[in-house]
N, CA, C and O of each residue as an XYZ file, in Angstrom:
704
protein
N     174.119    105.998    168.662
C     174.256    106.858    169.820
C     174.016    108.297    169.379
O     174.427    108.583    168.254
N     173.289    109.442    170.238
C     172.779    110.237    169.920
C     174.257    111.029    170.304
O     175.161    110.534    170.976
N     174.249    112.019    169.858
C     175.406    113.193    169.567
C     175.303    113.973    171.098
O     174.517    114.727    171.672
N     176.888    113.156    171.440
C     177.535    113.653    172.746
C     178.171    114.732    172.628
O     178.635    114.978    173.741
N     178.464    115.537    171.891
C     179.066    117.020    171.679
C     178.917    118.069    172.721
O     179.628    119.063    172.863
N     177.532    117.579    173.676
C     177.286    119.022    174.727
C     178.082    118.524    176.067
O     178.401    119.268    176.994
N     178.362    117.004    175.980
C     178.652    116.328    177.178
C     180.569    117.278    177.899
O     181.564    117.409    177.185
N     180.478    117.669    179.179
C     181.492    118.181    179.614
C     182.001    116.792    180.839
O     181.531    116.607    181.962
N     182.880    116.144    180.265
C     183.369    115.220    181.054
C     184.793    115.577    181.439
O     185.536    116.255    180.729
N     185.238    114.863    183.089
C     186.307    115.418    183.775
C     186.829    113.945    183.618
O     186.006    113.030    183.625
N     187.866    113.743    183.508
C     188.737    112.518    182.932
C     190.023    112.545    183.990
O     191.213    112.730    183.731
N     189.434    112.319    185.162
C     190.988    111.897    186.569
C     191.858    110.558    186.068
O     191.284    109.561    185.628
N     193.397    110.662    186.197
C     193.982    109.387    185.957
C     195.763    110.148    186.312
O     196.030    111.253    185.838
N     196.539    109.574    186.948
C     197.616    109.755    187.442
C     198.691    109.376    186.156
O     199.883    109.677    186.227
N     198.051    108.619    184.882
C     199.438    108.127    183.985
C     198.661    109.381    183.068
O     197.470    109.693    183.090
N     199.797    109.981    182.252
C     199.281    110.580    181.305
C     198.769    109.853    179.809
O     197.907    110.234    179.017
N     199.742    108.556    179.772
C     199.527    108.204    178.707
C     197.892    107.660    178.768
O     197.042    108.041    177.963
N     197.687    106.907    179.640
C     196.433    107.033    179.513
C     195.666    107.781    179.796
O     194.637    107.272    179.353
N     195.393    108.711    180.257
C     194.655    110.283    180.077
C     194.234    110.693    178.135
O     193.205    111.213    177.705
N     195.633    110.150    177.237
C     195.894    110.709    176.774
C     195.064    109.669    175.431
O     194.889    110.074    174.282
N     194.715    108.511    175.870
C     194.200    107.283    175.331
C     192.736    107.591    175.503
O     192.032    107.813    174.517
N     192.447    107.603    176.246
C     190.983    108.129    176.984
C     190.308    109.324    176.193
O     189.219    109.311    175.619
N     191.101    110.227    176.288
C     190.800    111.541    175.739
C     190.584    111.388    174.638
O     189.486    111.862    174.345
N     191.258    110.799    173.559
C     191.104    110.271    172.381
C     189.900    109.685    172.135
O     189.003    110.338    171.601
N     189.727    108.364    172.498
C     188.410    107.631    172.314
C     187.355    108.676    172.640
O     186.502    108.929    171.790
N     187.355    109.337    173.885
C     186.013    110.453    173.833
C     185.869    111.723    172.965
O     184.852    112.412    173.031
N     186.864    112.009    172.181
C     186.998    113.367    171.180
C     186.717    112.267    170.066
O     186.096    112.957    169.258
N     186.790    110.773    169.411
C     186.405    110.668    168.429
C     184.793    110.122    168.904
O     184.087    109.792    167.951
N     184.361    110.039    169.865
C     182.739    109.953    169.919
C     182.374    110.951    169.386
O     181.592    110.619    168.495
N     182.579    112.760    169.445
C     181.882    113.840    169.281
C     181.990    114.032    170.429
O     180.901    114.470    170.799
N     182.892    113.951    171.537
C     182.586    115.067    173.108
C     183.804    115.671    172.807
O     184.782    114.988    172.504
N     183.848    117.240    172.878
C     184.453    118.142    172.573
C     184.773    118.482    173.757
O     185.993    118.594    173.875
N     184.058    118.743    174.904
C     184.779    119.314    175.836
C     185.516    117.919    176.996
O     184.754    117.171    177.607
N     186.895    117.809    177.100
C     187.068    117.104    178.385
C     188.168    118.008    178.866
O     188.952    118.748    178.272
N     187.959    117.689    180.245
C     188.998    117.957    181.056
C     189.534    116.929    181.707
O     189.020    115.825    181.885
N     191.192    117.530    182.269
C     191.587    116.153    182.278
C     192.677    116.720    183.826
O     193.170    117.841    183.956
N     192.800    115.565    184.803
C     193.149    115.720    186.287
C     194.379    114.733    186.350
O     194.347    113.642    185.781
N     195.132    115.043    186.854
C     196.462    114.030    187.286
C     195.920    113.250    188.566
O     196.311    112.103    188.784
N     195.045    113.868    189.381
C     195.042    113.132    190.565
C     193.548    113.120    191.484
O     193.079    114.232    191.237
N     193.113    112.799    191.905
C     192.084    112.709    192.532
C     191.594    114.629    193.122
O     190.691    115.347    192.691
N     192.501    114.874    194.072
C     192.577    116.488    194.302
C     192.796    117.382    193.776
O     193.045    118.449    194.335
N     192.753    117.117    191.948
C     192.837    117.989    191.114
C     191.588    117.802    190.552
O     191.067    118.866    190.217
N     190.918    116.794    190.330
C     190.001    116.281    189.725
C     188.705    117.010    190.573
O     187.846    117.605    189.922
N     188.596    116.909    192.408
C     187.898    117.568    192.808
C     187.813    119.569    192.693
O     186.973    120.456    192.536
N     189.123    119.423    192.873
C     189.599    121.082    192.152
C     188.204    121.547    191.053
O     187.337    122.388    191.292
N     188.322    120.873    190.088
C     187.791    121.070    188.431
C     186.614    120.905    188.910
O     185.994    121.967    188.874
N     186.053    120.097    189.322
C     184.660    119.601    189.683
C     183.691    121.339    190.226
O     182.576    121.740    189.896
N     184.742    121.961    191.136
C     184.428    123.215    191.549
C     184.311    124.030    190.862
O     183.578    124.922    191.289
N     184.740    124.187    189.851
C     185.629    125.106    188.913
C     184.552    125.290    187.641
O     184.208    126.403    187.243
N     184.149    124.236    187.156
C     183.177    123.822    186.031
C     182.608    122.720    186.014
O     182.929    121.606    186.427
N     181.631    123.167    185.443
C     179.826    122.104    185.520
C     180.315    121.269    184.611
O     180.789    121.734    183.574
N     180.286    119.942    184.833
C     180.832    118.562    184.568
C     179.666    117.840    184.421
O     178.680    117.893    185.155
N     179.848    117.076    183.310
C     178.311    115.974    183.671
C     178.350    114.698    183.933
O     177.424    113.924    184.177
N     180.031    114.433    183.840
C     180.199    112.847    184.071
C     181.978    113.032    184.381
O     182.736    113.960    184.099
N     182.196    111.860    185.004
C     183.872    112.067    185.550
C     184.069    110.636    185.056
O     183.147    109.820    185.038
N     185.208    110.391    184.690
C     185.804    108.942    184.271
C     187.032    108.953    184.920
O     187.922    109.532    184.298
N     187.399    108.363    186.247
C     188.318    108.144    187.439
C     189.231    106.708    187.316
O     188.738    105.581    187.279
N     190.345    106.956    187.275
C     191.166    105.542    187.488
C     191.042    105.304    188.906
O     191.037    106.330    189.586
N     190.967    104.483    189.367
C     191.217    103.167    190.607
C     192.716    103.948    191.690
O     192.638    104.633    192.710
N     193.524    103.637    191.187
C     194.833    103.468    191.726
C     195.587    104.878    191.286
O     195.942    105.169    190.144
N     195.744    105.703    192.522
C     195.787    107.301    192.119
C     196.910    107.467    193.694
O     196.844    106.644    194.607
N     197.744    108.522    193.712
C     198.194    108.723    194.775
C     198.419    110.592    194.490
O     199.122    111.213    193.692
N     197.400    111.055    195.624
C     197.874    110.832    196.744
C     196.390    110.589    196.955
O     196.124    109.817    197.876
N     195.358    111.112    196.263
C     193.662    111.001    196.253
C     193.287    109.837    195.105
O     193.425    110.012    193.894
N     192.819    108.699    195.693
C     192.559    107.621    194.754
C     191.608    107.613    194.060
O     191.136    108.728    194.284
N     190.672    106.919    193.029
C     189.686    107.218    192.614
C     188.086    106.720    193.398
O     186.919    107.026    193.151
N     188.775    105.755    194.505
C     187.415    105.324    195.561
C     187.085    106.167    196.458
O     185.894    106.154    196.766
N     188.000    107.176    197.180
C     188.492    108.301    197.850
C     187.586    109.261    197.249
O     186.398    109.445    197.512
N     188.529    110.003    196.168
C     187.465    110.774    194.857
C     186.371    110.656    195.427
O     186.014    111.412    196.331
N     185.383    109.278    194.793
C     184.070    109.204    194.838
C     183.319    109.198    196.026
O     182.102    109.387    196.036
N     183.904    109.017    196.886
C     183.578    109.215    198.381
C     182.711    110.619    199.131
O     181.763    110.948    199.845
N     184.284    111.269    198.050
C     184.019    112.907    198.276
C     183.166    113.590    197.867
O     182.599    114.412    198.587
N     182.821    113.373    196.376
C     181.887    114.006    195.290
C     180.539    113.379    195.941
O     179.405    113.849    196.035
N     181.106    112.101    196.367
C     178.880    111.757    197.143
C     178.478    112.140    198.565
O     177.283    112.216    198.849
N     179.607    112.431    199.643
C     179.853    112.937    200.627
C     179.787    114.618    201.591
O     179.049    115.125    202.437
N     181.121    115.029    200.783
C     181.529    115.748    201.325
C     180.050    116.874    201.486
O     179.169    116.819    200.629
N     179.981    117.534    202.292
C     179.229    118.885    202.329
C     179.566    119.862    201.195
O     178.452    120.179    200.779
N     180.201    120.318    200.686
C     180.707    121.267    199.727
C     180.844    120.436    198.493
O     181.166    121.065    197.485
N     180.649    119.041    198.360
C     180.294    118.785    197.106
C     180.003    119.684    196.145
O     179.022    120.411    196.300
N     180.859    119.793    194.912
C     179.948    120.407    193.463
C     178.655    119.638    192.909
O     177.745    120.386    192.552
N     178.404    118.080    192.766
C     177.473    117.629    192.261
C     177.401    116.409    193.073
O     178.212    115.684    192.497
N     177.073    115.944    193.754
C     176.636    114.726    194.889
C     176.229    113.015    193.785
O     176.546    111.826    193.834
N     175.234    114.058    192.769
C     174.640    112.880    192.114
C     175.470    112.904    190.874
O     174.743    112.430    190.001
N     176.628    113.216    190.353
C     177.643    113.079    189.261
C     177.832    111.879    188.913
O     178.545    111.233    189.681
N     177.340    111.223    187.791
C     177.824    109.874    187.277
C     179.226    109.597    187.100
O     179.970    110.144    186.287
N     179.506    108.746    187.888
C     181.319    108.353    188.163
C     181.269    107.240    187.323
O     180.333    106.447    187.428
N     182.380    107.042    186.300
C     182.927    105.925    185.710
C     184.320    105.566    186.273
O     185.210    106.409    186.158
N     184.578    104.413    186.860
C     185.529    103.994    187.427
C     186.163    103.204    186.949
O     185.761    102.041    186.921
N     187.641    103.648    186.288
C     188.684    102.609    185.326
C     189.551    102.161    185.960
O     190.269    102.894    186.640
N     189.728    100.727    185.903
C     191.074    100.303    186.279
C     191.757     99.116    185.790
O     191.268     98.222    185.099
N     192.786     99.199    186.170
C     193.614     97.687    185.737
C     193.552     96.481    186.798
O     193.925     95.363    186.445
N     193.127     96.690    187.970
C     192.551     96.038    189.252
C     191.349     95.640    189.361
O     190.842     95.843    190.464
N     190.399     94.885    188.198
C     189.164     94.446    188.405
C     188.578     93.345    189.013
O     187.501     92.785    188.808
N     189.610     93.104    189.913
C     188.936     91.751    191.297
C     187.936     92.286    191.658
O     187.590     93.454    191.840
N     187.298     90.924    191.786
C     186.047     91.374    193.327
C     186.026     92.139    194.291
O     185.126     92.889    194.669
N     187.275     91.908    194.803
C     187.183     93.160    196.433
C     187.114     94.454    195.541
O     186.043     95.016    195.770
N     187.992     95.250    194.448
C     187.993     96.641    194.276
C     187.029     96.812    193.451
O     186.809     98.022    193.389
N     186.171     96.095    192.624
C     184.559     96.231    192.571
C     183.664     96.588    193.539
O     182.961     97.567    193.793
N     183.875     95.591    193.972
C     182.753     95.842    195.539
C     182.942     97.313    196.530
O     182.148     98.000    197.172
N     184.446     97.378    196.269
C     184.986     98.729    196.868
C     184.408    100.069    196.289
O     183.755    100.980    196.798
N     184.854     99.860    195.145
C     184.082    101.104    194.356
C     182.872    101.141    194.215
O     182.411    102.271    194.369
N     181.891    100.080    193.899
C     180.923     99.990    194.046
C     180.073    100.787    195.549
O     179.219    101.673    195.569
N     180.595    100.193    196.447
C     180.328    101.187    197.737
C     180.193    102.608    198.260
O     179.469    103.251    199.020
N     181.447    102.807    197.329
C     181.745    104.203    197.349
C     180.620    104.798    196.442
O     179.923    105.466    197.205
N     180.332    104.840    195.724
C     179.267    105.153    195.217
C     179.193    105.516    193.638
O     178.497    106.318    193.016
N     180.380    104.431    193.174
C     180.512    104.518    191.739
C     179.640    103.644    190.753
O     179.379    102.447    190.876
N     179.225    104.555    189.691
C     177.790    104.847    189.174
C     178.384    103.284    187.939
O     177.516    102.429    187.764
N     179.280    103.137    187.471
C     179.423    102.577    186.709
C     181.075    101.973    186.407
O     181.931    102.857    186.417
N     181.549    100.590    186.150
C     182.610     99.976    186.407
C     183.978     99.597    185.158
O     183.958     98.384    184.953
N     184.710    100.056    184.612
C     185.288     99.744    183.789
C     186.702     99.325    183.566
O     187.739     99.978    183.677
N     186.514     98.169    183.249
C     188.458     97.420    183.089
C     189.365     97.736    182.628
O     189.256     97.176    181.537
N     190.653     98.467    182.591
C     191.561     98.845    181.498
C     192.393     97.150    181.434
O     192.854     96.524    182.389
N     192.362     96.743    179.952
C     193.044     98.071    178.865
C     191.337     98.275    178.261
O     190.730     97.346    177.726
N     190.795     99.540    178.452
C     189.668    100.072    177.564
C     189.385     99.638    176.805
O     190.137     98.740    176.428
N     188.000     99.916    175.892
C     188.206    100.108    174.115
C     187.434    101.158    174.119
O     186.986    101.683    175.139
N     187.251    101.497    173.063
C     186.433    102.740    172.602
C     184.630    101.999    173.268
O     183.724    102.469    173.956
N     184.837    100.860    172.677
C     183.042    100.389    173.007
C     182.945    100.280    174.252
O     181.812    100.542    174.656
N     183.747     99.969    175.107
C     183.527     99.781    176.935
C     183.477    101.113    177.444
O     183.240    101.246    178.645
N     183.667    102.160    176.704
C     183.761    103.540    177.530
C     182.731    103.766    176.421
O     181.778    103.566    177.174
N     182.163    104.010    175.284
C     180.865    104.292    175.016
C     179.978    103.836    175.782
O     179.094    104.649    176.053
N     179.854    102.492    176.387
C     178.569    101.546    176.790
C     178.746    102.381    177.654
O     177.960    103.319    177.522
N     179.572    102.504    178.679
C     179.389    103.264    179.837
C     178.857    104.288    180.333
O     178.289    104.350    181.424
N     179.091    105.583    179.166
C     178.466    106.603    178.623
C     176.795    106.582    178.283
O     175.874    107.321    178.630
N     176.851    105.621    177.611
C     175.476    105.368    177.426
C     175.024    105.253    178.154
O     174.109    106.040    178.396
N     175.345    104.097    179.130
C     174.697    103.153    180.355
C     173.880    104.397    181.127
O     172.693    104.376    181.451
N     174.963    105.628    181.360
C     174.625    106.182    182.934
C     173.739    107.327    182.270
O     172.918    107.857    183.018
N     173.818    107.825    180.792
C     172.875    108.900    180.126
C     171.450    108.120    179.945
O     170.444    108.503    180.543
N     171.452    107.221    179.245
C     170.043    106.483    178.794
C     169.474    105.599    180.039
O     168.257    105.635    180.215
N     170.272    104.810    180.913
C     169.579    104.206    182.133
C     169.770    104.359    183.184
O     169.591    103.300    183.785
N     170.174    105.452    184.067
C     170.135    106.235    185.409
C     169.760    105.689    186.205
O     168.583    105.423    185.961
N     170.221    105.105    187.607
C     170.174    104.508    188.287
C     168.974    105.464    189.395
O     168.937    106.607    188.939
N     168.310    105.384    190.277
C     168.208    105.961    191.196
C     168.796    106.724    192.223
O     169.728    106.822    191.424
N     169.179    107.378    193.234
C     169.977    107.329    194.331
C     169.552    106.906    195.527
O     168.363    107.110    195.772
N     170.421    106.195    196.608
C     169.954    105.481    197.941
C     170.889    106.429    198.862
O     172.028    106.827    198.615
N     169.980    106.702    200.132
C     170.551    107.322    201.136
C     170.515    106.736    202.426
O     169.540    106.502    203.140
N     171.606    106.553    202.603
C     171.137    105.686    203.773
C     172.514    105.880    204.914
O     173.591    106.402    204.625
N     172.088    105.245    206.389
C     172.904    105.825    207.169
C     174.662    105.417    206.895
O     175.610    105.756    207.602
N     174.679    104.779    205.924
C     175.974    104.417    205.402
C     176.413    104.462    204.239
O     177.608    104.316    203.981
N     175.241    104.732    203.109
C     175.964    104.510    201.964
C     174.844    106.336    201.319
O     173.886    107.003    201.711
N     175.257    106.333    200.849
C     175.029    107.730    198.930
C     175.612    107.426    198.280
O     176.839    107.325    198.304
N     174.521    107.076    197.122
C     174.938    106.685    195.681
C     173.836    106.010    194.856
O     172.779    105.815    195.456
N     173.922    105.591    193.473
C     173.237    105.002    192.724
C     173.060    103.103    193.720
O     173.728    102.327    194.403
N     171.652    103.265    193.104
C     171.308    101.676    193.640
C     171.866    100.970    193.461
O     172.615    101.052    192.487
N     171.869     99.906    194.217
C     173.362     98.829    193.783
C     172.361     97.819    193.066
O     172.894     97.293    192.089
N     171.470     97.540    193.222
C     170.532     96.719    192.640
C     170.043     97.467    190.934
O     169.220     98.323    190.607
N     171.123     96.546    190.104
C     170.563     97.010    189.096
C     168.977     96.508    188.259
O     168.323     97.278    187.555
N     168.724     95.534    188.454
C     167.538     95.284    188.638
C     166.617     94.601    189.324
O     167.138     93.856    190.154
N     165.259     94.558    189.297
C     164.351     94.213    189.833
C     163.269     93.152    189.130
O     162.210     93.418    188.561
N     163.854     91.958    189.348
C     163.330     91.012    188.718
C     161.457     90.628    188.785
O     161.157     89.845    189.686
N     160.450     91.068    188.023
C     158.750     90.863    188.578
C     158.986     89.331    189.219
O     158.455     89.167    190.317
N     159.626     88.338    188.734
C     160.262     86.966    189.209
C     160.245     86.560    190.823
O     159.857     85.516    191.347
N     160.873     87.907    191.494
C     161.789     87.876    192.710
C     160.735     88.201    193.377
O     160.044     89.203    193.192
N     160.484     86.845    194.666
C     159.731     87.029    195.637
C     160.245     87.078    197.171
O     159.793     86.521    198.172
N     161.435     88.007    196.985
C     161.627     88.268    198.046
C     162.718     87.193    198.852
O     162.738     86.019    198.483
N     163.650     87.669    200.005
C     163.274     88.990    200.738
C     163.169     89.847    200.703
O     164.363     90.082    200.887
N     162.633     91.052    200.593
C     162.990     92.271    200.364
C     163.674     93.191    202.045
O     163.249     92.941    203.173
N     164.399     93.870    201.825
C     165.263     94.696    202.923
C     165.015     95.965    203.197
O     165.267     96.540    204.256
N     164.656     96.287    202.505
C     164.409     98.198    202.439
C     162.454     97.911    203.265
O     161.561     97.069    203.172
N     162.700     99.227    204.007
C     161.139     99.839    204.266
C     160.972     99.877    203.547
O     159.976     99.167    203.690
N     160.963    100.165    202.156
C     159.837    100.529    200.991
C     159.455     99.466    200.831
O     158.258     99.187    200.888
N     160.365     98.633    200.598
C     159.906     96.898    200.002
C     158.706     96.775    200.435
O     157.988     97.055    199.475
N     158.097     96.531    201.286
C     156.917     96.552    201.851
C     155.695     96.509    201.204
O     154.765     95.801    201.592
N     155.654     97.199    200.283
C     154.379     97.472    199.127
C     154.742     96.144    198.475
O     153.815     95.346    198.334
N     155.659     95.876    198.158
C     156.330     94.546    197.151
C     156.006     93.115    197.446
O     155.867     92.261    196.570
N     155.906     92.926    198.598
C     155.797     92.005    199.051
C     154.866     91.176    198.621
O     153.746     91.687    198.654
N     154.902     89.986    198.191
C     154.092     88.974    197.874
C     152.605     88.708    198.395
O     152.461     87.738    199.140
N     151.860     89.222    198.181
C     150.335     88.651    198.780
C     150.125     87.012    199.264
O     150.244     86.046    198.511
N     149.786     86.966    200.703
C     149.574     85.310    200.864
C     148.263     84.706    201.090
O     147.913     83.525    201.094
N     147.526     85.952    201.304
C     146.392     85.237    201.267
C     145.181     84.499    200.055
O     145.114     85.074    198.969
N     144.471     83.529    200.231
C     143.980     82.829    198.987
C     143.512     83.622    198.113
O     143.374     82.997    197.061
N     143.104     84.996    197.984
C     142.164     85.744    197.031
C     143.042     86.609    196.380
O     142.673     87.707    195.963
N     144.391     86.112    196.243
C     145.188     86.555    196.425
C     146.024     85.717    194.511
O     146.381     86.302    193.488
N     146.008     84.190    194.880
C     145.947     83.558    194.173
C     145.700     83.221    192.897
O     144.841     82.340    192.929
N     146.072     83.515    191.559
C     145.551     83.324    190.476
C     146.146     82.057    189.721
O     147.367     81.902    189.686
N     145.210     81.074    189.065
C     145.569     79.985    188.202
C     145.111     80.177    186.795
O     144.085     80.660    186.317
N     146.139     79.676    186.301
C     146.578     79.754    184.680
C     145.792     78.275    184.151
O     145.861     77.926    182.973
């Protein structure tokens, strides 16, 4: 991994001890600068405050949660950064609060109890393979489709798809 030292990450989480776990694993990668939020509305606070390049959010936050959070940062009008890579930690990794966060427009998904390598990959994930962003009359955020199989013939859903679409006519056809 190439030297995270310039990276300014905002680290939201309501327990300190884990704030305090977190913080750790990212000061022994080489990221020197974090900041660190008790709560979702402190976390947006900071976001205002200083240029951040990635946020790592717990799940389960009161009185601003971390699906809430991400809502805001992809939402709100006064957003500081709209397209901010969100890492979303929790001890709640069912299906529904995947899918939840996922919606909201979180860039990338992570289980506590952590390790140092599940919050590197993560790091990595959203620096080295960047998702796109989708706008649409319901959702902002990174594509939910992480990939695009040459395989997959469809359906496709999006207007763009359109170009994608499978050719049917015979001249169309090639044999091996």
């Amino acid at each position: 991994m190439t030297s995270l030292a310039a990276l300014q990450i905002l680290l939201v989480d309501d327990n300190p001890h884990m704030r305090t776990i977190a913080s750790a694993v990212l000061k022994s990668a080489g990221i020197k600068k974090v900041l660190e939020a008790g709560d979702g509305g402190a976390g947006l606070q900071m976001l205002r405050d200083h240029a951040v390049d990635l946020a790592i959010v717990d799940y389960n936050m009161f009185p601003l949660d971390g699906v809430e959070f991400t809502r805001l940062v992809r939402n709100s009008p006064d957003s500081a950064n709209p397209y901010l890579p969100i890492i979303m930690m929790t001890g709640h990794s069912g299906k529904q609060r995947v899918y939840e966060a996922r919606d909201a427009g979180v860039t990338e998904f992570l289980a506590k109890p952590i390790t140092a390598k599940g919050v590197l990959d993560r790091i990595q994930s959203v620096i080295w393979k960047p998702r796109p962003f989708v706008k649409t009359e319901g959702y902002f955020g990174p594509d939910r489709r992480r990939a695009s199989p040459s395989h997959f013939r469809g359906p496709f859903r999006r207007a763009t798809d359109a170009a994608r679409e499978p050719a049917t006519d015979a001249s169309s056809i090639v044999t091996v």
